[in-house]
N, C-alpha and C positions, 0 to 999 in steps of 0.2 A: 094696472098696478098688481103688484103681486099679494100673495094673501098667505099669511103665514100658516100651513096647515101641521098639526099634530099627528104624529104617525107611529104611537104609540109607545114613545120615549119618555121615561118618567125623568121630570125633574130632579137633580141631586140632593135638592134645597126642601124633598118631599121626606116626612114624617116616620115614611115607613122602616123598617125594622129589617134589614139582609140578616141569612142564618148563616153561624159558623160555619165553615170548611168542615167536614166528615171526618177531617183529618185530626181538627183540634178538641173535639167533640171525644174523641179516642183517647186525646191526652190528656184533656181533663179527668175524662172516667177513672182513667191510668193511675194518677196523681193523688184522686182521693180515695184509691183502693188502697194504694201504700201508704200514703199519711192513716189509713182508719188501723192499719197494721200494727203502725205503731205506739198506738195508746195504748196503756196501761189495761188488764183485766180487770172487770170491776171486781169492788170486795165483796167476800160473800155477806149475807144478810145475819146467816145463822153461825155461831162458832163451829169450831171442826169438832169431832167426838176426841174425847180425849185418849193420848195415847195409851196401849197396852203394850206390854211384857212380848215380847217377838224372842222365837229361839235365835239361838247363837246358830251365824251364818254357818254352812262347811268350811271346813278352812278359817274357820274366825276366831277366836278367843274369851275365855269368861271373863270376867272385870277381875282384874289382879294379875292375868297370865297374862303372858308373852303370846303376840298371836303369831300362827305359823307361818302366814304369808307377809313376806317383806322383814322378816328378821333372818338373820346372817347368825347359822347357826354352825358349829364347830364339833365334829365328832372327837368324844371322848373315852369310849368304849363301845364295842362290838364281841357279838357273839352270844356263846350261852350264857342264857340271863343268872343263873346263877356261880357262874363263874366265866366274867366277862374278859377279852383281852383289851387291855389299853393301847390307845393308839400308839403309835411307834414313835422313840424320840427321836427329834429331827425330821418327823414329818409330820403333813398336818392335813385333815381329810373336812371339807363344809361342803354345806348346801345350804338354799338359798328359794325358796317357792315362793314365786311369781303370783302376780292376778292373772294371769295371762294362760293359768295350769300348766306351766312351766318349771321343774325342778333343773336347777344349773348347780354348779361348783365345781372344786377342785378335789380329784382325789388320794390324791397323795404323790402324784406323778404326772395325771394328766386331769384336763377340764371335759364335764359331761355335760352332756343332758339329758331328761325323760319329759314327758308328757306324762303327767300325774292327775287323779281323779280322785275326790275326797266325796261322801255318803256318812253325815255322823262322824264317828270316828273312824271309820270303814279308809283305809286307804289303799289307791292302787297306782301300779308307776308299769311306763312302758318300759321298754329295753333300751336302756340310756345308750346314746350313740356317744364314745369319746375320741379325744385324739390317741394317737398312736405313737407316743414319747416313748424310750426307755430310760430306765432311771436306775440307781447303783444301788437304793434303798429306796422300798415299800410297793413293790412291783407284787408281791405277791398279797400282801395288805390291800394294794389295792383291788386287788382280782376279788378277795374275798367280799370287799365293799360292796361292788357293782355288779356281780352276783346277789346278794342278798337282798339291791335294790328292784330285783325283778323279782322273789318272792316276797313283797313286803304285805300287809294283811291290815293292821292298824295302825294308829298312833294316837300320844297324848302326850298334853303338856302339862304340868307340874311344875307355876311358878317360870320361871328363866330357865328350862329344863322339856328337852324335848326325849320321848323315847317311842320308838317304829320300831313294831312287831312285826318277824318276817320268818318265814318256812316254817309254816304253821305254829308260830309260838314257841319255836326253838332256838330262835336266834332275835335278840336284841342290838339295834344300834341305839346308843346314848347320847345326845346332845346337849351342849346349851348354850345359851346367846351368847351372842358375843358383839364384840363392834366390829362394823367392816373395817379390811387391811386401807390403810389411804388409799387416794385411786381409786377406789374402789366403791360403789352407794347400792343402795339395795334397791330394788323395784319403785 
């Protein structure tokens, strides 16, 4: 007769405990790195200190003024500040500062732009690149503009009223807000 011998095959029907695959082990860990991701911060224990008084950003505005970036401003006189020329009729000269330190607009003929740097009231502007239109009125208006925007030194606003100080305090451009033309939105 034969004699049933055991040859070191466990039973299925045995007790013992097989470990996960290396594989699933990975995705588990995986799973609850990103679920622990997504809970909430917990709240602090102690309140925050309370806020203080911060200066007005560069380029930012006091409470009641127009700030200089993202308003659509509209020249209305240029030149010597004490005997300013008005923009020309039938043409119309804006700019328009960007968060981006980007001065754009229209000059009376053609569209610029500069790269501008604000310090305080300290302002500085690169040498606007524009297009190369010609036009039957304000070709010489506009020379004087974008000219002036490469000596420019300060600015300030006064209310809905912007005025940049340029070749050393000899030359005034005058602005003030305005709405954008339709088609048209600000930063």
């Amino acid at each position: 007769m034969m004699e049933k011998q055991t040859i070191g095959i466990k039973d299925k029907r045995s007790h013992q405990h097989n470990p996960a695959p290396a594989g699933w082990v990975a995705i588990i860990l995986l799973l609850g790195l990103l679920l622990s991701a997504c809970t909430p911060a917990p709240t602090p224990t102690q309140a925050p200190p309370p806020a203080t008084a911060q200066p007005t950003p560069a380029g930012g505005s006091a409470p009641g003024e127009t700030p200089l970036v993202g308003t659509f401003w509209v020249l209305q006189s240029y030149g010597d500040p004490k005997k300013p020329t008005p923009v020309e009729a039938g043409t119309s000269i804006d700019a328009l500062f960007s968060p981006a330190k980007s001065l754009s607009g229209f000059s009376g003929c053609n569209t610029y732009t500069a790269r501008y740097a604000i310090t305080g009231n300290t302002m500085k502007l690169d040498q606007p690149k524009s297009t190369y239109l010609s036009c039957p009125q304000g070709m010489q208006q506009e020379g004087v503009y974008l000219s002036a925007l490469v000596s420019v030194i300060s600015y300030k606003i006064t209310g809905s009223s912007l005025e940049i100080v340029y070749d050393h305090g000899n030359g005034l451009l005058k602005y003030s807000a305005q709405a954008p033309p339709s088609g048209t939105s600000a930063p």
